[in-house]
C-alpha positions as CSV (number, residue, x, y, z in Angstrom):
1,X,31.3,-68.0,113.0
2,X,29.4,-69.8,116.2
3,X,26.3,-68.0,116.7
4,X,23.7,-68.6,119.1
5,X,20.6,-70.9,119.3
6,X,18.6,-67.6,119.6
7,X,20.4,-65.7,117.0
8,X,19.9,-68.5,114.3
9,X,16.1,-68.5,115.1
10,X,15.9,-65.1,114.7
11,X,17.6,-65.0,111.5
12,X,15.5,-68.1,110.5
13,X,12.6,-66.2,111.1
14,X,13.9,-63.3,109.1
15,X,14.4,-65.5,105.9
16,X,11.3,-66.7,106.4
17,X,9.5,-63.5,105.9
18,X,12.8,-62.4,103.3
19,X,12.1,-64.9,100.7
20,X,8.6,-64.8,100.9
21,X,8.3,-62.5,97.8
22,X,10.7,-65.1,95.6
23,X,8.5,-68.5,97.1
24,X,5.6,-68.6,94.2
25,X,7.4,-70.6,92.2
26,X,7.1,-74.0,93.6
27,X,3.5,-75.5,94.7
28,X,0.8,-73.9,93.6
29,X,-2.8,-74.1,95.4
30,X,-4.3,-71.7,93.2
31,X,-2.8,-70.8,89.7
32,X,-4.1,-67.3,88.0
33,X,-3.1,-66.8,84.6
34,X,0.4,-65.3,84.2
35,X,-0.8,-61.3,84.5
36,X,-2.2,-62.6,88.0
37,X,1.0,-64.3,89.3
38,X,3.2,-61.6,88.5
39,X,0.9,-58.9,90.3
40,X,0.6,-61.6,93.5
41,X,4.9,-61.8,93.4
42,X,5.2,-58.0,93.4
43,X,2.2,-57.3,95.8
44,X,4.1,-59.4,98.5
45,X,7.7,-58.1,98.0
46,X,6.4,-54.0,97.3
47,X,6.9,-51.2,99.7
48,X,3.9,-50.6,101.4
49,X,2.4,-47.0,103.2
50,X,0.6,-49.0,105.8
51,X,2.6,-49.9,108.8
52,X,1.0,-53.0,109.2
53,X,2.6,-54.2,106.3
54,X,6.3,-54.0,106.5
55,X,8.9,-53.7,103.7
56,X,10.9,-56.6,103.1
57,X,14.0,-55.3,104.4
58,X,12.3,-54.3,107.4
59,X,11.7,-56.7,110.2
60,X,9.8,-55.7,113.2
61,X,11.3,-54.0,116.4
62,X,9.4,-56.9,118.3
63,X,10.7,-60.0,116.2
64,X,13.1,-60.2,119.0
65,X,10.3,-61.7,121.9
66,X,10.0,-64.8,119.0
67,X,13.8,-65.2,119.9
68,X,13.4,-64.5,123.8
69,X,10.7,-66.8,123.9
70,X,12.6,-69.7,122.5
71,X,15.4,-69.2,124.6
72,X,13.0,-69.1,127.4
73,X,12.1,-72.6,126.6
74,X,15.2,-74.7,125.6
75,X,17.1,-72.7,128.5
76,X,14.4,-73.6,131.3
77,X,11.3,-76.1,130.4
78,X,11.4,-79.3,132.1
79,X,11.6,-81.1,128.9
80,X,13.9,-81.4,126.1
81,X,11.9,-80.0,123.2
82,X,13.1,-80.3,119.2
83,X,14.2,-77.3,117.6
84,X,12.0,-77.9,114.8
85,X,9.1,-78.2,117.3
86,X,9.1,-74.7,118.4
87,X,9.9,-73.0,115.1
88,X,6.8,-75.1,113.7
89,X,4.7,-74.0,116.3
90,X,5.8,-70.4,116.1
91,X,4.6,-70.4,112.7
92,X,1.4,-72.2,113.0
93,X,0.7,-69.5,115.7
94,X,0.6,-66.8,113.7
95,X,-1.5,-68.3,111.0
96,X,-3.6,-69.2,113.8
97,X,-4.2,-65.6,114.9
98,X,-5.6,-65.2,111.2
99,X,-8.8,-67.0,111.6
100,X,-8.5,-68.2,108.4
101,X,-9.6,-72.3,108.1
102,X,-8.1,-71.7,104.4
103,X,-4.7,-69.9,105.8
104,X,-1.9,-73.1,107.8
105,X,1.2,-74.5,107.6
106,X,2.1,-77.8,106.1
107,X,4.7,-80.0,107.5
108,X,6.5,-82.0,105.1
109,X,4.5,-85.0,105.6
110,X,1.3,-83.2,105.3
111,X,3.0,-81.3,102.2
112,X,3.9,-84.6,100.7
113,X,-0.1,-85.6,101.3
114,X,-1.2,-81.9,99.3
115,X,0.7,-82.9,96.7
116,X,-0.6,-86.8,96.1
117,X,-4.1,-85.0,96.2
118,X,-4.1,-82.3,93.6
119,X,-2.5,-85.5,91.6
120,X,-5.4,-86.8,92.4
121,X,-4.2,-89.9,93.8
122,X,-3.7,-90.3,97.4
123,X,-5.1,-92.7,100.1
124,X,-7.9,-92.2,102.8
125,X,-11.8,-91.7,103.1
126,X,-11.8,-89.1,100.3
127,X,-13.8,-86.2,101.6
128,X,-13.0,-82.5,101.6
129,X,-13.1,-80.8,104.8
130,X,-12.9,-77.8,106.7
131,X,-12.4,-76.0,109.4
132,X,-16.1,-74.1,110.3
133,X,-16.1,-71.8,113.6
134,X,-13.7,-74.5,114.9
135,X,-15.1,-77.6,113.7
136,X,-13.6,-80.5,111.4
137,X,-16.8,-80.0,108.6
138,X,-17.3,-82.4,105.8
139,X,-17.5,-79.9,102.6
140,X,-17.9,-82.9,100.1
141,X,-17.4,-86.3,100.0
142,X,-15.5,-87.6,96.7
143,X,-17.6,-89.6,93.9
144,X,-16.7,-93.7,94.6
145,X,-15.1,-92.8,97.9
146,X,-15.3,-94.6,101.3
147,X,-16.8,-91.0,102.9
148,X,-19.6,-91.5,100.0
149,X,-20.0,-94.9,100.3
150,X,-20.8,-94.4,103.9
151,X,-23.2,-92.0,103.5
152,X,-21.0,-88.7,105.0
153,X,-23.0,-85.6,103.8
154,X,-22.0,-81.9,103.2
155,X,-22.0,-80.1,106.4
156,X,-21.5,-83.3,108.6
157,X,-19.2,-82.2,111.3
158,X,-16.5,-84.6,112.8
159,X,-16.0,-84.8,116.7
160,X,-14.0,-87.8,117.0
161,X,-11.8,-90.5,115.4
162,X,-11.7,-93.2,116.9
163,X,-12.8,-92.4,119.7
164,X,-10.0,-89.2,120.2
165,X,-11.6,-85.6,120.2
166,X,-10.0,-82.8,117.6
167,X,-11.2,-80.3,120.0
168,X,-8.3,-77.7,119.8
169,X,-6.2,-79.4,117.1
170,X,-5.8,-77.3,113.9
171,X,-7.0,-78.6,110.1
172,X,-4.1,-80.8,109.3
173,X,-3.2,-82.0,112.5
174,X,-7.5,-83.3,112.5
175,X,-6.9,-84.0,108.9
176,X,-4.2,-86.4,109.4
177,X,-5.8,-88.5,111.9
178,X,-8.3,-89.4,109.6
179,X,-6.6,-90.0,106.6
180,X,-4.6,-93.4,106.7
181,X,-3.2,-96.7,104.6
182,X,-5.9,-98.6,102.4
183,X,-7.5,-101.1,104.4
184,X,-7.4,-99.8,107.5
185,X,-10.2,-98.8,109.6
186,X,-11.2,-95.3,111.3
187,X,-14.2,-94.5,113.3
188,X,-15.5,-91.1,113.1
189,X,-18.2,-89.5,115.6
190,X,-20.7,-87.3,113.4
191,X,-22.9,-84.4,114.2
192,X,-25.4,-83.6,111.2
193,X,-27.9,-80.5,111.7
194,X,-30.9,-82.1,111.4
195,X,-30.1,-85.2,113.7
196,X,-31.3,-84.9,117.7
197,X,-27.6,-87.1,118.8
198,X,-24.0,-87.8,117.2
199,X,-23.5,-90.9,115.4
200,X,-21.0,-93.2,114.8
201,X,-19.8,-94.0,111.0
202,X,-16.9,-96.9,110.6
203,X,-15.1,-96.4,107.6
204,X,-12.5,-98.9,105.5
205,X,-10.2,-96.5,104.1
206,X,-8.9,-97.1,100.5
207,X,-7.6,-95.3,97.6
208,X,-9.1,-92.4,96.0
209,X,-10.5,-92.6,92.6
210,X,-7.9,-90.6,90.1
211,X,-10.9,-90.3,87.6
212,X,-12.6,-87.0,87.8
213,X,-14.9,-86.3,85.4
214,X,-17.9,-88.9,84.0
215,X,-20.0,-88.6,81.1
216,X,-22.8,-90.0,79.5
217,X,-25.6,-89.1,76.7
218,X,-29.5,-88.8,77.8
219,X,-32.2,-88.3,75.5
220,X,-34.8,-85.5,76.5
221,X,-37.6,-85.1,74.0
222,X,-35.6,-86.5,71.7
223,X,-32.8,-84.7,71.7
224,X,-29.5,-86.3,72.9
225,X,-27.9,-84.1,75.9
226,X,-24.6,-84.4,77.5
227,X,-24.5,-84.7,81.0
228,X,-21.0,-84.4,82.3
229,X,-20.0,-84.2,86.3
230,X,-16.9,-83.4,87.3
231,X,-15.5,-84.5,91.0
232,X,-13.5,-81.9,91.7
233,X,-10.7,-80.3,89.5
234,X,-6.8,-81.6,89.7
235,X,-3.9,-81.8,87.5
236,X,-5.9,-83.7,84.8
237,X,-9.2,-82.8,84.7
238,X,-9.3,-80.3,82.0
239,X,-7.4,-82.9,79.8
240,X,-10.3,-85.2,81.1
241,X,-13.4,-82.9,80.1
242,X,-12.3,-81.1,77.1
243,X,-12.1,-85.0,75.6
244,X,-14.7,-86.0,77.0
245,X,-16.6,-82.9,75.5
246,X,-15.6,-83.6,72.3
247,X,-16.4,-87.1,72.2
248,X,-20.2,-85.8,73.6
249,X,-20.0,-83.1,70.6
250,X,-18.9,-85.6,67.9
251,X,-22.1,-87.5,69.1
252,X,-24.5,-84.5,67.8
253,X,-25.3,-83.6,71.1
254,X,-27.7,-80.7,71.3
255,X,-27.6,-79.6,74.7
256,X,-25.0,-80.1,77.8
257,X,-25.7,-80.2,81.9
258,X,-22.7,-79.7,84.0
259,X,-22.6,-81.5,87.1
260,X,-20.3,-80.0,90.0
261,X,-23.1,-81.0,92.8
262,X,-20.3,-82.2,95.9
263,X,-17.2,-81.0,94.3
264,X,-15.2,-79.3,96.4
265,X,-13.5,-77.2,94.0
266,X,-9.3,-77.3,93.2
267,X,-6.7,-75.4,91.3
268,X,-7.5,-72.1,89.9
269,X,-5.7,-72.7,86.5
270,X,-8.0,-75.6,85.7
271,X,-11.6,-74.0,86.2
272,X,-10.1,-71.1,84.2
273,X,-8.9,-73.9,81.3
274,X,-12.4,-75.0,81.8
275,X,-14.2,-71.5,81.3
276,X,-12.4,-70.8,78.5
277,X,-14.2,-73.0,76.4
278,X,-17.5,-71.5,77.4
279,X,-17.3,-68.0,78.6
280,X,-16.7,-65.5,75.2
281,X,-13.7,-62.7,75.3
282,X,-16.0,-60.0,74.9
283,X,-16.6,-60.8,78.9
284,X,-14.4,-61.9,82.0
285,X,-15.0,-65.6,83.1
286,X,-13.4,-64.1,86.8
287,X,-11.9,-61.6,88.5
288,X,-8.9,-61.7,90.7
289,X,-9.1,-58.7,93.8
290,X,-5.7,-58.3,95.9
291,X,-5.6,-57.2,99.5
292,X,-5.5,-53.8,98.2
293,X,-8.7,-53.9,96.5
294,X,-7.3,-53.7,93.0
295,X,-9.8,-56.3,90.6
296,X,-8.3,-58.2,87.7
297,X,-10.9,-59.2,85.2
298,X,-9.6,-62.5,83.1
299,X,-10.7,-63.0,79.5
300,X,-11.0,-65.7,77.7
301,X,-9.8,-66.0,73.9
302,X,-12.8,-68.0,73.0
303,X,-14.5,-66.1,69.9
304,X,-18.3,-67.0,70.5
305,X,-20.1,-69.4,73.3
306,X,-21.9,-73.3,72.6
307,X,-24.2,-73.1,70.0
308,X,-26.3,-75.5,72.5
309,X,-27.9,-74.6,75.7
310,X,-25.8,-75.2,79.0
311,X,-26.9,-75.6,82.7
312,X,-25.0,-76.6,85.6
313,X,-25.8,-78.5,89.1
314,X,-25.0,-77.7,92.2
315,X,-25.7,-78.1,95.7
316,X,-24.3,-77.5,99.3
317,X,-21.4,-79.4,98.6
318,X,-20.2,-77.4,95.5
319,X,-17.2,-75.2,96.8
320,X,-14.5,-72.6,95.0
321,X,-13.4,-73.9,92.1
322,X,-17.0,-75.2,91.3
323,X,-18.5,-71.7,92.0
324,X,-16.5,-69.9,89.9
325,X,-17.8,-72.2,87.4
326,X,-21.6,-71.7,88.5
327,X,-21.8,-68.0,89.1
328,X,-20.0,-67.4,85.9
329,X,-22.4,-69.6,83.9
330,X,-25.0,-67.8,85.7
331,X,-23.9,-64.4,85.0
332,X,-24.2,-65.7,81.0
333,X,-27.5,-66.3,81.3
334,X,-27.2,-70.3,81.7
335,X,-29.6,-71.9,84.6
336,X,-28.0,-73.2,87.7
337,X,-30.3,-75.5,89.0
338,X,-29.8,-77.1,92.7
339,X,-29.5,-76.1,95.8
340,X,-27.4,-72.8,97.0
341,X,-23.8,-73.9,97.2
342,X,-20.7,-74.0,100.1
343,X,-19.8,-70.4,99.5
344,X,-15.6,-70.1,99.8
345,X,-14.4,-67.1,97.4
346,X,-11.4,-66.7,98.3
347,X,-7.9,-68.0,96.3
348,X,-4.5,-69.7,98.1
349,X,-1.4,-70.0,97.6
350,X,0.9,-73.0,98.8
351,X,4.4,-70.9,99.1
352,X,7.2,-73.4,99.9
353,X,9.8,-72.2,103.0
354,X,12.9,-73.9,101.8
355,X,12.4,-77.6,103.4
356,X,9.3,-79.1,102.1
357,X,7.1,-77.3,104.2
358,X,4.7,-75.0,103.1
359,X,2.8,-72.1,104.1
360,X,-1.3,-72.1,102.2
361,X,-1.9,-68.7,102.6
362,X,-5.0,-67.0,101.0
363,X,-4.4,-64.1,99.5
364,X,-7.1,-63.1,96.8
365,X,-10.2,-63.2,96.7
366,X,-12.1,-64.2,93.3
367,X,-15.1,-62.5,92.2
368,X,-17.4,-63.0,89.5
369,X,-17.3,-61.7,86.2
370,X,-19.6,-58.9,87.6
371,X,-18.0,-58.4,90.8
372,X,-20.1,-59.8,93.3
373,X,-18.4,-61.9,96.2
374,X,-19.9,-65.2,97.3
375,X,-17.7,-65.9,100.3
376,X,-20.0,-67.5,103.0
377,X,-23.4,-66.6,101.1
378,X,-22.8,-69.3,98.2
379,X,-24.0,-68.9,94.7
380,X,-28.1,-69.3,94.0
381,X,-30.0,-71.2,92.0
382,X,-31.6,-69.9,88.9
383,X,-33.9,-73.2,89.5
384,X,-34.4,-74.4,93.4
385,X,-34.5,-78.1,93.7
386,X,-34.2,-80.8,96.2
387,X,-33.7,-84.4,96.4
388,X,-36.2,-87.0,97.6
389,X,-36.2,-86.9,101.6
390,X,-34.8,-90.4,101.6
391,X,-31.1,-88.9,100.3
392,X,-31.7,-86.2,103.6
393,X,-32.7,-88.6,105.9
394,X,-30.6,-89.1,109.4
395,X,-29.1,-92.7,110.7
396,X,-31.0,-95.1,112.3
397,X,-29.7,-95.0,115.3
398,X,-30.4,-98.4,117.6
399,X,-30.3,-98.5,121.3
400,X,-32.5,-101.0,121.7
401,X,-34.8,-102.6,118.8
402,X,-37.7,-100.6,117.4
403,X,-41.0,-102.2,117.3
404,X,-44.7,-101.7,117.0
405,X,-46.2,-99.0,119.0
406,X,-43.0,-97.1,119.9
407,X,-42.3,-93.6,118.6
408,X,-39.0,-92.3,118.3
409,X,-36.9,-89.9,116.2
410,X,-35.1,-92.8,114.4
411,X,-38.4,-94.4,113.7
412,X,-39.0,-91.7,111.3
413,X,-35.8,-91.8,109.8
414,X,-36.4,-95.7,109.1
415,X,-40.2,-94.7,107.8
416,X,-38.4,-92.2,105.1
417,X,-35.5,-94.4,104.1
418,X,-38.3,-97.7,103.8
419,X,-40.7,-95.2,101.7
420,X,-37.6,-94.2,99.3
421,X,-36.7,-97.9,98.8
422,X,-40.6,-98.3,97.4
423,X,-42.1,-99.7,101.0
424,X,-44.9,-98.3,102.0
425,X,-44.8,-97.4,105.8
426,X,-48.1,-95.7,106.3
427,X,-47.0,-92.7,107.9
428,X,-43.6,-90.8,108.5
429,X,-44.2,-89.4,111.6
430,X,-41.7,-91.4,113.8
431,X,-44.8,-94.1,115.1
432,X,-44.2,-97.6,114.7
433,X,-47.8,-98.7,113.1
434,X,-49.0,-102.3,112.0
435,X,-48.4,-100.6,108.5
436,X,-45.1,-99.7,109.1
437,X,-44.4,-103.4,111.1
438,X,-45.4,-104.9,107.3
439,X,-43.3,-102.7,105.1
440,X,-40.4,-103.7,108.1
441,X,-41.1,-107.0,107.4
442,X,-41.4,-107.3,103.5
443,X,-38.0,-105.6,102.9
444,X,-36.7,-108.0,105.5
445,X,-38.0,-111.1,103.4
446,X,-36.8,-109.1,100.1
447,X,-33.2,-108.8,101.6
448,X,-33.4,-112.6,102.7
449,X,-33.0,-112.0,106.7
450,X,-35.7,-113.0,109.2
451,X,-38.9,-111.4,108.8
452,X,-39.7,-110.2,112.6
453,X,-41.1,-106.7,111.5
454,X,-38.3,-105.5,114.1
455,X,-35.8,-103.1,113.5
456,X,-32.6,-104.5,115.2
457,X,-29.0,-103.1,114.6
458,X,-28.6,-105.9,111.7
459,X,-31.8,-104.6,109.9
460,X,-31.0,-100.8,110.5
461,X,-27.7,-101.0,108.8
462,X,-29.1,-102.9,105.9
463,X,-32.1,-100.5,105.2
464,X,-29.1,-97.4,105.3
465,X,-27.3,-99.6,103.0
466,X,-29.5,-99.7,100.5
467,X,-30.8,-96.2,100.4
468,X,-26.8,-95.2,99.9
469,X,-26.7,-97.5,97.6
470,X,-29.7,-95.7,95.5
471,X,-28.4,-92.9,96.1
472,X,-25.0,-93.9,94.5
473,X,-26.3,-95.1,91.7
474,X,-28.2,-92.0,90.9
475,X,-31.8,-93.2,91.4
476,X,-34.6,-90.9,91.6
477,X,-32.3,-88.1,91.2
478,X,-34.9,-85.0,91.1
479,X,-32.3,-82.8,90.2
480,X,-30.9,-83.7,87.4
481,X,-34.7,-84.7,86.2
482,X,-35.7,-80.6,86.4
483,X,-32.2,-79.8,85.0
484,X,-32.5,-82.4,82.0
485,X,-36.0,-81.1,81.9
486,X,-35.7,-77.0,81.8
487,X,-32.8,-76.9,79.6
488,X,-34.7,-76.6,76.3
489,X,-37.5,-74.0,77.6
């Protein structure tokens, strides 16, 4: 049977939308519990009153302009343009009219990239982004990652790499210019809230840490406490934790902090794994709410919660997975100490269309165990707490070499990262005093370069080093003090 170009697109199309009922077998994003899955299969593939919604076997009048419009094309456009081109672009077109930064297609490369990730073993600068009112945004750098190592904060928008804008490019397509082989360098153009110009940040991409959660044993008025932090949650982290847990438990430990502050988030199946050790069966850890509105509470089969107090940590880089996690603990009664998190509550699926590709559609949305949505608002603190300014303080950006008696922006930046290191500047008001010339110059002598008291380009990227640095290794970190501290009041 010869059929035409059009008619095969057509029927392509109709597949497409056919076997979307059977295609929840393969990839997963976002993995309820069995009751869940079933009632996500049969939502897709039921009859349905509203019109908007068509039956399966029912394929709208106006599918046919899809089929026009490509004939339009290969028949008449000035260039030769791939088959596969068009049929990709018809169907990131109508995710696009979604306005969902969760919601895209996914090529077979970037499919192939999905998958090394929730492995949690792939190859780039390691940060989660997103796509906020049409802007690449920086949800979380990873733990040990080049994005953390070079100081990329939550919220940090993208405009460039290298040099290219993403202005009008969708997630992946921005996504995959910025991933790349270990080794190899990208340079990414940064807007940050608080800053008064972009910046530049060069980063050596490398592989990703596989290890996701860490753990160690403090001692707070003299009893041992767990403190475990978890990086974001793939195929093996509940493996990770629960040992982990058990090796913190064998110690005698008599109380736990959870640590979730820049993780942003993962698969559904593995928080609830996670919950089920701490959230009773007497209550739901989660519900699941379909596009109908119909809730599904989850229960746990745990029979009675730690016999040790719990808190957990977040802040504006905690995101889905590590929500869920939060508001649930909250709900129990546990502090959450930090500051208010990323605020995405809603659950996708990766559906696979037959090729590779895939289609990450969202299509819950997740509540907590008392209902209450957290999409864009973010899940509160029970305990507020910040940082030091030094981990919130903006690039030093050099134009031209600061010295006594200027007064600039980036000045004050310098004064706040110098004061965090332990030199005393004098002031932080952005005014380059004698006092600040001397702290300038003793960190210069400390760090063995010459000791001008100027702040060239060489001297600016050495203070910025440092304070990541501290950072990184969890200095001063006011957060986890209160959390360590409140969690036997």
């Amino acid at each position: 049977m010869n059929l035409k170009k059009s008619q095969i697109v057509l029927i392509l199309i109709a597949a497409l939308l056919l076997g979307f009922a059977g295609a929840f077998t393969g990839v997963k994003l976002a993995e309820p519990n069995e009751a869940v899955s079933e009632q996500l299969s049969s939502n897709i593939g039921e009859e349905s009153d509203d019109p908007k919604k068509q039956n399966d076997t029912e394929l709208p009048s106006n599918l046919m302009k899809i089929a026009q419009a490509y004939t339009l094309i290969q028949n008449n456009y000035i260039e030769d343009t791939p088959d596969k081109q068009l049929i990709e672009g018809a169907i990131e077109g109508m995710l696009t009219t979604l306005e969902d930064p969760h919601s895209s297609y996914m090529d077979v490369e970037v499919m192939d990239q999905f998958n090394e990730q929730i492995e949690s073993s792939f190859e780039g600068i390691g940060a989660e982004v997103s796509m906020v009112n049409g802007v690449v945004t920086i949800v979380a750098p990873i733990k040990d990652s080049p994005a953390e190592k070079s100081g990329l904060r939550p919220n940090d928008q993208v405009l460039t790499v290298d040099g290219e804008s993403l202005q009008g490019l969708n997630l992946n397509e921005a996504v995959a210019k910025i991933r790349g082989e270990k080794g190899s360098e990208v340079v990414l153009e940064i807007v940050r809230a608080d800053a008064t110009e972009p910046f530049e940040v060069t980063i050596v991409r490398d592989e990703i840490p596989v290890e996701t959660v860490y753990s160690e044993v403090e001692t707070v008025e003299g009893k041992q406490t767990g403190v475990i932090e978890i990086t974001n949650f793939s195929e093996q982290t509940f493996t990770e934790f629960e040992t982990q847990l058990n090796a913190l438990e064998d110690e005698g430990i008599e109380g736990l902090v959870i640590d979730v502050r820049g993780n942003p988030g993962g698969l559904l199946n593995v928080i609830e794994e996670m919950l089920g050790l701490f959230v009773p069966e007497d209550t739901p850890y989660l519900q699941i709410e379909d596009a109908n509105g119909n809730k599904t509470p989850l229960y746990s089969k745990l029979s009675e919660k730690k016999g040790y107090p719990v808190s957990v940590l977040i802040d504006e880089g905690s995101a889905s997975a590590s929500e869920i996690l939060a508001v649930a603990m909250k709900e129990m009664g546990y502090d959450v100490v930090g500051k208010t998190s990323y605020g995405k509550g809603t659950v996708q699926q990766a559906v696979p269309m037959g090729d590779g590709s895939s289609i990450k559609l969202t299509t819950n949305k997740w509540l907590s165990p008392n209902g209450e949505w957290i999409n864009e608002v973010g899940v509160e603190p029970t305990i507020e707490a910040s940082q030091p300014d030094y981990y919130y303080a903006n690039p030093i950006i050099i134009e031209e070499p600061l010295e006594y008696d200027q007064s600039d922006d980036s000045i004050e930046n310098m004064q706040v990262m110098l004061d965090g290191l332990g030199y005393d500047t004098g002031r932080m008001d952005g005014y380059f005093s004698k006092e600040t010339e001397e702290a300038v110059r003793a960190f210069q002598t400390d760090n063995e370069i010459e000791a001008t008291g100027v702040v060239d380009k060489k001297t600016a990227g050495l203070i910025e080093a440092k304070v990541v640095e501290t950072i990184r290794n969890g200095e001063n970190d006011s957060q986890l003090e209160i959390a360590l501290e409140e969690l036997y009041k």
